[in-house]
NUVO-68914 format. One line per 10 residues: number of its first residue (from 1); for each residue x, y, z of C-alpha. Coordinates in nm, 2 decimals. Last residue first. Layout:
residues N
NUM) X:Y:Z; ...
END
This chain:
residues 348
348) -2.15:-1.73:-0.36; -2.03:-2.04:-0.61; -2.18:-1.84:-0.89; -1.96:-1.53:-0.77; -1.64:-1.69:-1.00; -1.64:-1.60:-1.32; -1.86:-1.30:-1.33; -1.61:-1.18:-1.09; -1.31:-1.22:-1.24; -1.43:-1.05:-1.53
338) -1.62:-0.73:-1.31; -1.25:-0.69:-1.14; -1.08:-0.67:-1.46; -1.35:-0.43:-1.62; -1.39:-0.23:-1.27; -0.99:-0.22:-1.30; -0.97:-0.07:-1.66; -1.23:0.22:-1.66; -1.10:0.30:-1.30; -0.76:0.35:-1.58
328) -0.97:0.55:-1.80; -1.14:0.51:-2.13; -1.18:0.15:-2.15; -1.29:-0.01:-2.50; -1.04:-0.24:-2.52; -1.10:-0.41:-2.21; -1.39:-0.50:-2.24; -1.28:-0.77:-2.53; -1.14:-0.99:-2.22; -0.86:-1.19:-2.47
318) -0.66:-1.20:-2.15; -0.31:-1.11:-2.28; -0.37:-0.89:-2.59; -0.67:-0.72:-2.44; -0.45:-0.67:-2.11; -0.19:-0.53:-2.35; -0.39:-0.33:-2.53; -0.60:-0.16:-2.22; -0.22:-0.04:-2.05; -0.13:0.10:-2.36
308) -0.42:0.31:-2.39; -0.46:0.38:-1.98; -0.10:0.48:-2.04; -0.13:0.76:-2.33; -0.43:0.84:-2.19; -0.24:1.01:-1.85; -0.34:0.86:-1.52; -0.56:0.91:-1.19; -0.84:1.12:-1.42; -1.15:0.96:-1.22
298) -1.48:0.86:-1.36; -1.41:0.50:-1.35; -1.28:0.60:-0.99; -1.65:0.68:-0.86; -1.84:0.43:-1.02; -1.61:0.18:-0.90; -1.57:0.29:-0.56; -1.96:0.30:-0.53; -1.98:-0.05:-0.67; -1.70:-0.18:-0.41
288) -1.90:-0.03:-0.12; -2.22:-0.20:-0.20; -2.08:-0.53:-0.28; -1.92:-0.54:0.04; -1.90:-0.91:0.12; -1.90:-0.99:-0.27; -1.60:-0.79:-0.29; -1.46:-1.05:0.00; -1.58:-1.37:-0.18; -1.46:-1.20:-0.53
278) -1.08:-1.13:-0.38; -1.12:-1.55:-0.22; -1.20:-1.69:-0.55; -0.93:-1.50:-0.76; -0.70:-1.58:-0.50; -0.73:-2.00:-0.46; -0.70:-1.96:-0.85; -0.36:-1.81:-0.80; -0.27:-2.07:-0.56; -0.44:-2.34:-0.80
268) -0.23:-2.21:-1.12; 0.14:-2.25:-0.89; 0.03:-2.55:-0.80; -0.06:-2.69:-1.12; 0.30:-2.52:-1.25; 0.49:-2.72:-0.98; 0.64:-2.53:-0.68; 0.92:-2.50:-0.45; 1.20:-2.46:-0.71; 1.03:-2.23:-0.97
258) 0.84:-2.04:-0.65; 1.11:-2.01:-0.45; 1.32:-1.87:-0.75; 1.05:-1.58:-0.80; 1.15:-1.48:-0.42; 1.51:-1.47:-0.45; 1.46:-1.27:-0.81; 1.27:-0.99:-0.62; 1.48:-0.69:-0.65; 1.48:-0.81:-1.02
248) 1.12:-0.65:-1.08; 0.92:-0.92:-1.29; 0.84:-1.12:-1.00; 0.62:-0.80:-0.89; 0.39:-0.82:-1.19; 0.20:-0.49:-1.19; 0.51:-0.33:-1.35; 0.48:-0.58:-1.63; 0.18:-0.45:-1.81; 0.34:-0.14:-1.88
238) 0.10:0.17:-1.91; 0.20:0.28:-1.53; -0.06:0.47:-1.28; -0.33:0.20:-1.14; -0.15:0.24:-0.83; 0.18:0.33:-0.80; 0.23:0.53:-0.46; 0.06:0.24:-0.29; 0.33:0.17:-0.09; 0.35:-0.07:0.19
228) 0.22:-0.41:0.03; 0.16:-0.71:0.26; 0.32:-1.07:0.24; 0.19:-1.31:0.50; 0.46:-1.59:0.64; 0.37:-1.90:0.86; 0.60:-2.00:1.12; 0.52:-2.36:1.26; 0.50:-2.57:1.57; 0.13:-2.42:1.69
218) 0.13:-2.10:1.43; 0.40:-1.84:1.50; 0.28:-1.60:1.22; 0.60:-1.43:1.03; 0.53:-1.06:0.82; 0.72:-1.00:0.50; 0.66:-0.65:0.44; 0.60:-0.49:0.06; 0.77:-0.18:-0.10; 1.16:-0.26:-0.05
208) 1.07:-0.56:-0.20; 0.97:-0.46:-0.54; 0.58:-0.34:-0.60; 0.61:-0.15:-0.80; 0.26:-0.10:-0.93; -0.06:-0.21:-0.76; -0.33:-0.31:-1.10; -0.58:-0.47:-0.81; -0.60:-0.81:-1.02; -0.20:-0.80:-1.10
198) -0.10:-0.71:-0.74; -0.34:-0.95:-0.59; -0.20:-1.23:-0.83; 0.13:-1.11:-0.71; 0.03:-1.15:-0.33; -0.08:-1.51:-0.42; 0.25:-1.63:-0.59; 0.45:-1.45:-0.29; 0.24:-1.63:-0.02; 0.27:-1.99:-0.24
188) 0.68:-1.92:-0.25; 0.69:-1.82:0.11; 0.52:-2.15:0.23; 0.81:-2.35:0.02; 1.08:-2.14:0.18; 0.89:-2.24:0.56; 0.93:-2.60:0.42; 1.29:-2.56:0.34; 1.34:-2.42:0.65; 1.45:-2.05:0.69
178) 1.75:-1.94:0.77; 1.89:-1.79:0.41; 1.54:-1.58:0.39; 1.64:-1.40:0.69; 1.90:-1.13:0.60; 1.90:-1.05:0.24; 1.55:-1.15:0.18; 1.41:-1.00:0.49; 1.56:-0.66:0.49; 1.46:-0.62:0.11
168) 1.06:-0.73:0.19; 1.07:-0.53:0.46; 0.99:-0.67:0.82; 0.65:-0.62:0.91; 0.41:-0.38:1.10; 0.22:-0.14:0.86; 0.19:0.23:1.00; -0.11:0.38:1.01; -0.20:0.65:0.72; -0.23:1.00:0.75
158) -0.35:1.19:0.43; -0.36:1.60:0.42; -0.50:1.76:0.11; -0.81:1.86:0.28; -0.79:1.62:0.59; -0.80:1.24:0.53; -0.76:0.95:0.75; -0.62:0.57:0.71; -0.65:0.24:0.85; -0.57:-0.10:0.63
148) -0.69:-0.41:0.73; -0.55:-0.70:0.53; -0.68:-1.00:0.37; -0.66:-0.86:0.06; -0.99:-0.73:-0.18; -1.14:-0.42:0.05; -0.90:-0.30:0.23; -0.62:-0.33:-0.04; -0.86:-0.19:-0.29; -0.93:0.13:-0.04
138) -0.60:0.20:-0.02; -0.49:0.17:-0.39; -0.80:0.43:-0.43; -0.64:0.65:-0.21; -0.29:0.61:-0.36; -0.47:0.74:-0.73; -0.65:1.05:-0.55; -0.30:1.19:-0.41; -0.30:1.35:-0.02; 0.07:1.48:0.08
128) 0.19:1.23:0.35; 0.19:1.20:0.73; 0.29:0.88:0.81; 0.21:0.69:1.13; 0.45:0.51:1.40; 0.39:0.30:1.75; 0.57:0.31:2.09; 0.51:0.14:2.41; 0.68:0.32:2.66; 0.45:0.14:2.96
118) 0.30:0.54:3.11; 0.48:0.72:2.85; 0.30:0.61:2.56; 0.50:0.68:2.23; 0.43:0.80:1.93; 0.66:0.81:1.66; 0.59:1.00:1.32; 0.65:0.93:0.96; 0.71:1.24:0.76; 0.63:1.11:0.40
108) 0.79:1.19:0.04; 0.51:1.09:-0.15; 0.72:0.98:-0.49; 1.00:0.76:-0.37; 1.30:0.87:-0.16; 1.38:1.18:0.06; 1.22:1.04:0.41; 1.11:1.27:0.68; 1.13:1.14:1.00; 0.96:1.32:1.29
98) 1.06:1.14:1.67; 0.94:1.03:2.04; 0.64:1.21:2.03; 0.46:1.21:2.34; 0.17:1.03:2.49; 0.05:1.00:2.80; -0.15:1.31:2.85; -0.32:1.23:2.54; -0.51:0.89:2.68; -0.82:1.05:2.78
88) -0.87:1.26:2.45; -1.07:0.98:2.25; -1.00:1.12:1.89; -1.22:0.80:1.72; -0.93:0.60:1.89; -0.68:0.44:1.67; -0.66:0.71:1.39; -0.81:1.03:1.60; -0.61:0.94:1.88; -0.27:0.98:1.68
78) -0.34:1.30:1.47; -0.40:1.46:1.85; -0.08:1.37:1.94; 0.02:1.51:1.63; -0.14:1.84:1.76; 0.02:1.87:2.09; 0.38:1.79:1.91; 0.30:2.07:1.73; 0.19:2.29:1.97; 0.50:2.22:2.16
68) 0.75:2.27:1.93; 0.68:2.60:1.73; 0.86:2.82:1.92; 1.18:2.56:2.00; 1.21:2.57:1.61; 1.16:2.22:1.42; 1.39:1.91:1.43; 1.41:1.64:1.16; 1.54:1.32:1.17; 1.61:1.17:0.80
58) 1.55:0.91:0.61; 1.75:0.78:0.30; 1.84:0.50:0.52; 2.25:0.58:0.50; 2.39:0.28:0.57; 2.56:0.26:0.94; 2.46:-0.11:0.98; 2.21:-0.07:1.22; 2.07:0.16:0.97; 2.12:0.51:0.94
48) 1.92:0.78:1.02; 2.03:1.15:0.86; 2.06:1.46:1.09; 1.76:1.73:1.01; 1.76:2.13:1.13; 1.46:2.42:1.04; 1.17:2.19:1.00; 0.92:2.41:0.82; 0.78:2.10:0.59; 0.54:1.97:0.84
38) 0.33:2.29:0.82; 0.30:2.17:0.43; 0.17:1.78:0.56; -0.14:1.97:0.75; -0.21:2.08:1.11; -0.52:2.12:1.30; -0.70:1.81:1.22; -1.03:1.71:1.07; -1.12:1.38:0.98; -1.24:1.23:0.67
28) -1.23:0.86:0.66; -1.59:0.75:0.76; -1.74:0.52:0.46; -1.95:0.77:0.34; -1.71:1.07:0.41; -1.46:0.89:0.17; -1.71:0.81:-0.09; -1.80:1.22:-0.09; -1.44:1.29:-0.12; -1.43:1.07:-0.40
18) -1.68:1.27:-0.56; -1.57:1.54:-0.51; -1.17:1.50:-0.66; -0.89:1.41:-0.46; -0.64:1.59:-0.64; -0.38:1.38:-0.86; 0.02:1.39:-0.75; 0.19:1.33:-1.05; 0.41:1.00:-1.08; 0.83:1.10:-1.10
8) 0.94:0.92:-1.46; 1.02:0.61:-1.65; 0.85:0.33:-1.46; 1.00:0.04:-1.73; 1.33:0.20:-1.71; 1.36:-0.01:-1.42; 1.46:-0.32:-1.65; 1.29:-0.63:-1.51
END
């Protein structure tokens, strides 16, 4: 796929009251004393490179000797109140090994390393600026994958926990050569299934460098799980085919598992398999789901001009006529959703 197909920079859309309200429902407000802006006075950076010595597009930052302590105090802080409801028993052990700040993509994050001195484990969060549509892509991934996902909000401040994996780039150029044809086979029914997530939820760009590849030691197997990263493109894009992630060309390894690993019938069950499984766990949390809906059908998180194109070409492709009367992108995924639903919930 041609990347002129996501054209420009996404806007950053405020997190409007009544998805602030949903978020206090379901516990993800927090308070903090220091916000993604206060991040932003480093004085010095040096850039990280990889193992390699390519240039990561991160970089180390360093912040005035004045400043230090208190800040490192506070993101300590930052890190008890995600994993531990702000338990303060453990922040004498913990110290920030480093601040990132990365220059690529559309949030621009600080991702921060925490490490406890007492065994020197080490784990990492982001600090990014706060954007209504990434919320939402939050929530859908906790609430339709198989995955957990953990996240706070302050004002316009959004931490998120870090996503263990290896990087959907990393592991095609450096793994996917070594593994069995069987384990290849096991990829290509992961990778159908995550795009059928991607397509459902409407999660944009999703090309490798955006998703982890994650291995499961299972008895005398690996077993792979495929996980998206970024939710900077959520429900944003007009183009149909930015919510297919074997359209980007970043992942034509992957689509070519899945032509020579799998036969059409298989390829239709898997993605039936994920239909049934997205309504089993909406149907799990009805209540929640409904209140995200009413909330983000209400919600500017894209400009007409794309929630227009976006509705035609779903209409085109599904033949669902709801979606042609869909004023906003929420509009659009409760419509998609609702369809898949009504199909499937009869066996719940």
């Amino acid at each position: 796929m041609d990347d002129v197909l996501i054209e420009y920079r996404k806007p950053f859309y405020p997190v409007n009251p009544d998805l602030m309200h949903y978020l206090e429902v379901n516990s993800r407000l927090t308070k903090i004393q220091i916000s993604y802006e206060d991040l932003l006075r480093f004085n010095d950076y040096t850039p990280i490179t990889d193992k390699h010595g390519n240039d990561t597009l991160w970089l180390s930052v360093f912040y005035a000797q004045s400043e230090q302590q208190e800040l490192i105090a506070n993101l300590n802080k930052i890190y008890t109140l995600l994993h531990s409801d702000g338990d303060t028993a453990t922040l004498p052990f913990l110290t920030i090994d480093s601040i990132a700040f990365c220059t690529f993509g559309n949030s621009k994050p600080f991702r921060i390393r925490v490490r406890n001195i007492l065994n020197d484990n080490y784990t990492h969060y982001y600090v990014k600026k706060a954007d209504a549509s990434r919320i939402y892509g939050l929530e859908l991934e906790d609430i339709i994958s198989p995955n957990r996902v953990n996240f706070l909000l302050y004002n316009n401040t959004l931490i998120e926990e870090h996503i263990l994996g290896i990087p959907g780039d990393v592991f095609i150029a450096e793994q996917l050569q070594h593994c069995s044809e069987h384990e290849k086979a096991q990829l290509a029914k992961e990778f159908v299934k995550f795009n059928e997530r991607c397509m459902i939820g409407l999660l944009g760009d999703m090309r490798s460098y955006n998703y982890v590849v994650i291995p499961i030691h299972d008895f005398d197997q690996v077993v792979y799980r495929i996980r998206p990263i970024d939710f900077d493109q959520q429900s944003y894009e007009g183009k149909i085919e930015v919510y297919e992630p074997f359209r980007f060309k970043e992942n034509k390894a992957m689509l070519q598992l899945v032509t020579e690993k799998l036969k059409p019938s298989s390829v239709e069950q898997y993605k039936k398999e994920v239909r049934s499984a997205i309504v089993k766990r909406i149907m799990s949390d009805l209540d929640r789901f409904d209140h995200l809906m009413e909330v983000v059908r209400k919600d500017t998180i894209a400009p007409e001009e794309h929630v227009l194109q976006l509705r035609e070409s779903l209409l085109k492709r599904t033949y669902i006529a709801g979606f042609g009367i869909c004023q906003t992108m929420g509009a659009i995924i409760d419509t998609g959703f609702r369809f898949t639903m009504k199909n499937y919930r009869s066996n719940y």
